[in-house]
C-alpha angles and dihedrals in degrees: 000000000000096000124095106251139175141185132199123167119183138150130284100250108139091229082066090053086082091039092055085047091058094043100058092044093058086048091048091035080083095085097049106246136182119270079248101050083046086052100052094049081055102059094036084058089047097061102041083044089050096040086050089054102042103030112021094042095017101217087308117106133282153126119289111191121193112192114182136180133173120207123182105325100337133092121212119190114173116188109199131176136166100239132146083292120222119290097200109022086178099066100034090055088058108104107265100016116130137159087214116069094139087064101053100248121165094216090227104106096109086042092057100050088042075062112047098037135049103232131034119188107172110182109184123172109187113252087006105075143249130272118204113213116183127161123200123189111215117211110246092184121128093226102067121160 
């Protein structure tokens, strides 16, 4: 294997959800990003973390594994548990949907990581789980802001 991987698996307690953030930034730190493109892989984490943990396992326990390697310029995290899975991707996947309105979910996590990262794959087989796929580009260029 000559790409930089990594692997974390941990459970799917909220108060992991920040750790799983700082993890992946050190890892991605490697190419040398922007605070905003840091930023942005943040936040994208955040939200698969958080969807593992309230809708895949909803709340219950369970195994969230992170696996992240970085090949020439791009970045690749996917977040993967084996939660209860999405019946209807297609939906879930709609802008302010959520299955949790009870919760007070916005509905916007795959929205958000649409946004902050330049490629979204989510795979999701019902009572199986979901896997998170999201690739970032980092700007290698000398002349970063």
């Amino acid at each position: 294997m000559d790409k930089n991987y990594m692997r974390l698996e941990f459970s799917s307690k909220s108060n992991n959800e920040s750790f799983a953030r700082v993890v992946v930034a050190a890892f991605a730190s490697q190419l040398d990003p922007t605070l905003e493109e840091l930023s942005d892989i943040k936040t994208a984490v955040s939200e698969a973390v958080t969807n593992a943990i309230i809708h895949g396992y909803e709340l219950g326990q369970g195994i969230i594994i992170i696996e992240a390697k970085i090949e020439n310029d791009t970045v690749e995290i996917q977040i993967i548990d084996n939660g209860k899975g999405i019946a209807d991707l297609e939906q879930a996947m709609e802008p302010f949907y959520t299955s949790k309105p009870d919760l007070e979910r916005s509905g916007m996590g795959f929205t958000v990581m649409e946004t902050f990262m330049d490629e979204l794959i989510v795979e999701s087989t019902k009572d199986i789980g979901t896997k998170v796929i999201m690739r970032k580009k980092i700007d290698r260029s000398i002349d970063k802001e």
